[in-house]
C-alpha positions in Angstrom: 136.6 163.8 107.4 138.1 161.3 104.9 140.9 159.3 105.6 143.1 159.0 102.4 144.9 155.7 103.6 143.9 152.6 105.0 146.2 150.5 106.8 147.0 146.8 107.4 148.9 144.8 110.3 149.9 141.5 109.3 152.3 139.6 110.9 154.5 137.2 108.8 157.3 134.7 109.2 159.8 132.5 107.5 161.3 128.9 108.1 164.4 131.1 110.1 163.1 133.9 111.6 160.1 134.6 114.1 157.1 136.6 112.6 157.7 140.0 112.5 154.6 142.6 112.3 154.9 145.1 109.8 152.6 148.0 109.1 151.9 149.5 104.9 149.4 151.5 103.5 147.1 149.1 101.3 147.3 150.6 97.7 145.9 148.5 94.6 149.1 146.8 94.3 149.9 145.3 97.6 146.5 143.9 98.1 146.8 141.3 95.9 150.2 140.6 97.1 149.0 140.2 100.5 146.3 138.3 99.6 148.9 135.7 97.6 151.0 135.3 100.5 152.5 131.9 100.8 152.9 132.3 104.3 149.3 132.9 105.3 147.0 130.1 106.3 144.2 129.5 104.4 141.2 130.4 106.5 139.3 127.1 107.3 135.8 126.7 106.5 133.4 126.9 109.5 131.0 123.8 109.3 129.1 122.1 112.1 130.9 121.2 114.6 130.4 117.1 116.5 128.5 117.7 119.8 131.1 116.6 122.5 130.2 113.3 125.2 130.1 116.0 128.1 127.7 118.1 126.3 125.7 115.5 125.8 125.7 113.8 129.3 125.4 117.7 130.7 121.7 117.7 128.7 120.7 114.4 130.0 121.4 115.5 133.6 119.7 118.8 133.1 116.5 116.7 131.7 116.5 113.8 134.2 116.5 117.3 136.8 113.3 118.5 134.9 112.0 115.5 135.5 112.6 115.1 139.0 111.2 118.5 140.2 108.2 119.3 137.6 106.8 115.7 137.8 108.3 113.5 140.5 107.7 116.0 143.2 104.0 116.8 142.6 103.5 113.3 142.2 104.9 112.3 145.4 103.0 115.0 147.4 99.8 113.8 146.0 100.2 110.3 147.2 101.6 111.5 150.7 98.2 113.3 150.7 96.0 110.7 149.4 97.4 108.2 152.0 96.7 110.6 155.0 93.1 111.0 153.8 92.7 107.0 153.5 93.9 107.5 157.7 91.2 109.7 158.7 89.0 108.2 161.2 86.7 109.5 163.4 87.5 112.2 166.2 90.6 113.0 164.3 91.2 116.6 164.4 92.2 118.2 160.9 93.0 121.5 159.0 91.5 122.1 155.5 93.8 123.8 152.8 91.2 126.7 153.6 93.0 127.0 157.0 89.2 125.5 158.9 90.3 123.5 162.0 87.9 120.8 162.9 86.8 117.7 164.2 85.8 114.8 162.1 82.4 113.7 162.8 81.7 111.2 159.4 83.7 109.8 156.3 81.5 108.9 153.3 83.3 108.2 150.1 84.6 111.6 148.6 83.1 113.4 151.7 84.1 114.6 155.1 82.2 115.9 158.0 83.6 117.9 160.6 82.3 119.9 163.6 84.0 123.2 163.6 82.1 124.6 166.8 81.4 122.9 170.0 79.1 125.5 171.5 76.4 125.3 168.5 77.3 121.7 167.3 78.1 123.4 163.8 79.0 121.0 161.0 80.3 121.5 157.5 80.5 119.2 154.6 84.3 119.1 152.5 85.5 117.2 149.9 88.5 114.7 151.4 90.8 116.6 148.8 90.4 119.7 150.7 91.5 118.2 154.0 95.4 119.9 154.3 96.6 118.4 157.4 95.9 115.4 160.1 96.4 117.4 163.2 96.0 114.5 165.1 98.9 112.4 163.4 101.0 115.7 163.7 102.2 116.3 167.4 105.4 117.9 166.9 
């Protein structure tokens, strides 16, 4: 199916009268008229546009929010754990992030002892990274 004509809505005004849409069939003549038309506005180029203040202060927000919750956080919950190992004493009873309940029997340097079975005296050797909670500290 072909259509034969091709048509154009333009609307177009004067100093005294309000714009008025009109309707013609384009044809090789009226193009360029309509084209031409005084009364047209130029189409304005598109260039970059300034990035606005809000913009701006709406990315520094969203950043300083990173911040806070992929490196503050972590960072906090690592000290909050490193100070509750520095507590441990002896006979304090803890919870390994392996979910082991125990007694702690001896604290050398990176190492933790703790009796995990009263009947058969049964001891296990962690690392004081893998201790998860101070159970003794922790009476909720």
């Amino acid at each position: 199916m072909k259509m034969d004509n091709t048509w154009i809505l333009a609307a177009t005004a004067t100093d005294q009268t309000p714009p008025v849409i009109t309707a013609e069939p384009v044809t090789a003549e009226n193009t360029a008229t309509i084209a031409a038309d005084a009364n047209v506005p130029a189409a304005k180029p598109q260039g970059k546009k300034a990035i606005d203040t809000p913009y701006m202060i709406f990315i520094a927000m969203m950043f300083l929010l990173m911040y806070f919750m992929i490196f503050r956080g972590p960072q906090k919950q690592k000290q909050q754990q490193q100070k509750m190992v520095q507590s441990l004493k002896k006979n304090d009873k803890v919870r390994t992030i392996g979910g082991i309940i125990g007694t702690v029997v001896d604290i050398k340097d990176e190492e933790v002892i703790l009796k995990i079975d009263e009947s058969n005296n049964t001891k296990i050797r962690i690392l004081a990274s893998a201790i998860g909670k101070n159970l003794s500290q922790d009476k909720d």
